[in-house]
N, C-alpha and C positions, 0 to 999 in steps of 0.2 A: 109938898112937892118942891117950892123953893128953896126949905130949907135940907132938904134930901136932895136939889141942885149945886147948892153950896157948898156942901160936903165933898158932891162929886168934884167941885171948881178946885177944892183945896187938896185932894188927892192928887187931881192931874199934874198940877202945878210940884205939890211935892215929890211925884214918881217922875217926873221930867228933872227937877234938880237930882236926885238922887240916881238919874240916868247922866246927866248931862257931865258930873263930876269927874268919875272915873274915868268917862271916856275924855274928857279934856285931857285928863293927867295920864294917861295911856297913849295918846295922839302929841303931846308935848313931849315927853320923856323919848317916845321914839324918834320922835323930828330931830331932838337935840343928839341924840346918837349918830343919824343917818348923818346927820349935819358937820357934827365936830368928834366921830370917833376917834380920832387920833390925838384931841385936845387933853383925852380921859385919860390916867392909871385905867389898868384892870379891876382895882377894887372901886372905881368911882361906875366903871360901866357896871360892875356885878349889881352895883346897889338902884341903879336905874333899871336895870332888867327886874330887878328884885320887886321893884315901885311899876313899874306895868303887871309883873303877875298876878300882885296882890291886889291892885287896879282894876284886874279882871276878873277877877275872882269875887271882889265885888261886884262887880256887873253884874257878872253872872248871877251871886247871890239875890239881885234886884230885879233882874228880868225874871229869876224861877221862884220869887214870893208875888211876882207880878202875875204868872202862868196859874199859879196856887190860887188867888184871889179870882181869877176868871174861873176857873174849876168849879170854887165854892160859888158862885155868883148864877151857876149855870147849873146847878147841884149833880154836878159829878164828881167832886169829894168834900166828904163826909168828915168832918171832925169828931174824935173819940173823946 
């Protein structure tokens, strides 16, 4: 059981960085817009909008292998 708690401790710890990244760089990237839009070219803002999409999309990719893992955990889905 300790050692099946420790497991749990190093998961958490890893899905929190791996939440906590993206959305830093998703919360930075728009601050710096809101903040200095007019400091940018149009191709420096495209490439900050570019860096929140893909930002988010990680997220997202992290939060729906996070929903996957509760599914299998809860056994409402089945790996083939």
């Amino acid at each position: 059981l300790r050692e099946l708690d420790g497991l749990k401790t190093v998961f958490l710890c890893t899905a929190s960085h791996e939440l906590r990244t993206p959305a830093t760089a998703i919360g930075g990237f728009a601050s710096l817009l809101t903040s200095s839009w007019d400091r940018f070219e149009e191709p420096q803002r495209r490439e900050f909008v570019g860096r929140i999409a893909a930002n988010a999309q990680a997220l997202g990719a992290v939060v729906q292998d996070l929903l996957d893992f509760s599914l299998l955990d809860r056994g409402r889905l089945h790996l083939t």
